[in-house]
Every structure is written in C-alpha cells, then in structure tokens.
C-alpha positions in Angstrom: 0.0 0.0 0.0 1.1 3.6 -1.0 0.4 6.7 0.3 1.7 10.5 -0.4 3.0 12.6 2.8 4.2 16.3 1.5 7.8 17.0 3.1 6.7 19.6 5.6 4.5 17.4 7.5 7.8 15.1 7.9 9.7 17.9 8.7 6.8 19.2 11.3 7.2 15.8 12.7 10.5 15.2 13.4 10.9 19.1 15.0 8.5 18.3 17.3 9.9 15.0 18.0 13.4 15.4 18.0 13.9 19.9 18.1 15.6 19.9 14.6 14.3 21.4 11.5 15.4 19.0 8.7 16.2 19.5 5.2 14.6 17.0 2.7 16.2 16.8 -0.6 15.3 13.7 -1.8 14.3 10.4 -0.6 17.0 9.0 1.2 16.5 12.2 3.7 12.8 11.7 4.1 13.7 7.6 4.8 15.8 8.9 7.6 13.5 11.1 8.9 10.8 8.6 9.0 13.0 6.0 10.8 13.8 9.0 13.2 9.2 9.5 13.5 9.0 5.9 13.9 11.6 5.6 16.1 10.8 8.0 18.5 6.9 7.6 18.5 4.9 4.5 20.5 3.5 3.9 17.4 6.0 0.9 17.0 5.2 -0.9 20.5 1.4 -1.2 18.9 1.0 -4.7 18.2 -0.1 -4.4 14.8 3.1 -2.4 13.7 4.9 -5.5 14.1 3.5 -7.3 11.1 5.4 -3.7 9.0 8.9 -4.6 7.6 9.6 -1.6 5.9 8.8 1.2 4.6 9.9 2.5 1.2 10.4 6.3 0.0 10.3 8.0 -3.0 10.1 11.6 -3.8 7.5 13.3 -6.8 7.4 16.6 -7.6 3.9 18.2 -7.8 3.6 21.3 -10.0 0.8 23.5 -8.8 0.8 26.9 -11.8 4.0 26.5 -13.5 7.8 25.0 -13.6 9.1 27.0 -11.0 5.9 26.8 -8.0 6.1 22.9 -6.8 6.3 21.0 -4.0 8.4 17.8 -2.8 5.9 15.2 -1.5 7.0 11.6 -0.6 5.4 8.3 -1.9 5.9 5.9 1.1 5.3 2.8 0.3 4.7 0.0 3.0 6.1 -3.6 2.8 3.9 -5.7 5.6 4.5 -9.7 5.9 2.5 -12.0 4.2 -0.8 -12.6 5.1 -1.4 -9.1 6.8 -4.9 -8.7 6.7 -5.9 -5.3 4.4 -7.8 -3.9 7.8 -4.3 -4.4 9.7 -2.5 -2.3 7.0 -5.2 0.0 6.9 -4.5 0.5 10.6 -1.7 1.0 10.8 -1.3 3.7 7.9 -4.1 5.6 9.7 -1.8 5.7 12.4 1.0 7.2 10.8 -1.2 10.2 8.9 -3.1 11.0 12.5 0.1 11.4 13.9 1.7 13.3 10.7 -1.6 15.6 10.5 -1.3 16.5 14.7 2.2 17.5 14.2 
C-alpha cells in the first residue's frame, strides 16, 4: 500500500519529536527522517506495527501553476508480511497520517 506525505508534514514531525528542523532533498532524507518518527513515536510498540517490515520512500514533484511553484511530496510505500490482513494495514497507515496531520 502507498500513500503520499508532503515534506513539511515530515519535517513538522520530526521538530517536534526530535527539536531539529530538517532539510529533505530527496528520498533518502525523508527515509531517515521517518525512521527518526517511527523511532521515536509508540506507534511501534502497537501490536499491529509488528506485522510492518519496511517502509519505502520515493520523492514526486507536484507542479501547482508552473515549472518553477512545486512541491516535494513523498510516496511511502509500505512492505507488511504475508498474510497481513488489508484492515491491519489499513491501521496502521491511519496511524502514521493521524500522527503526521497532529504534528
């Protein structure tokens, strides 16, 4: 399952986390600033977070008028075992917006 986060609710998250205002660039920032969210929130000690192996990240580029007004968002892509049931992932990806949206 996929969903899109734009950068600044990442970045809203981790500074109220962890005090720092991160830069992301490209993917391989917003991956380590969602192992820094998921590391630092409860949301891991849920028991349905345990059936997540990973979590993939890719950056898009969303034009709003022209070239030069976009914004970096993140396609996150999550990796679950086998047999997770859909209502499980559901779960737990409602999880991660709430607390992306609150922060």
């Amino acid at each position: 399952m996929k969903i899109k986060v734009e950068s600044e609710k990442i970045i809203k998250a981790v500074k109220k986390l962890d005090g720092i205002e991160m830069i992301l660039e490209n993917a391989v920032d917003a991956k380590e600033a969602l192992d820094l969210i998921l590391r630092r929130t409860d949301l891991f000690k849920q028991d349905n977070f345990e059936k997540l192996k990973d979590v993939s990240v890719s950056a898009i580029q969303e034009y709003k008028t022209s070239a030069v007004d976009y914004k970096i968002a993140f396609l996150l892509d999550f990796l679950f075992e086998d047999g997770t049931s859909p209502e499980t992932k559901i779960d737990i990806i409602k999880e991660l917006q709430a607390f992306l949206n609150k922060a």
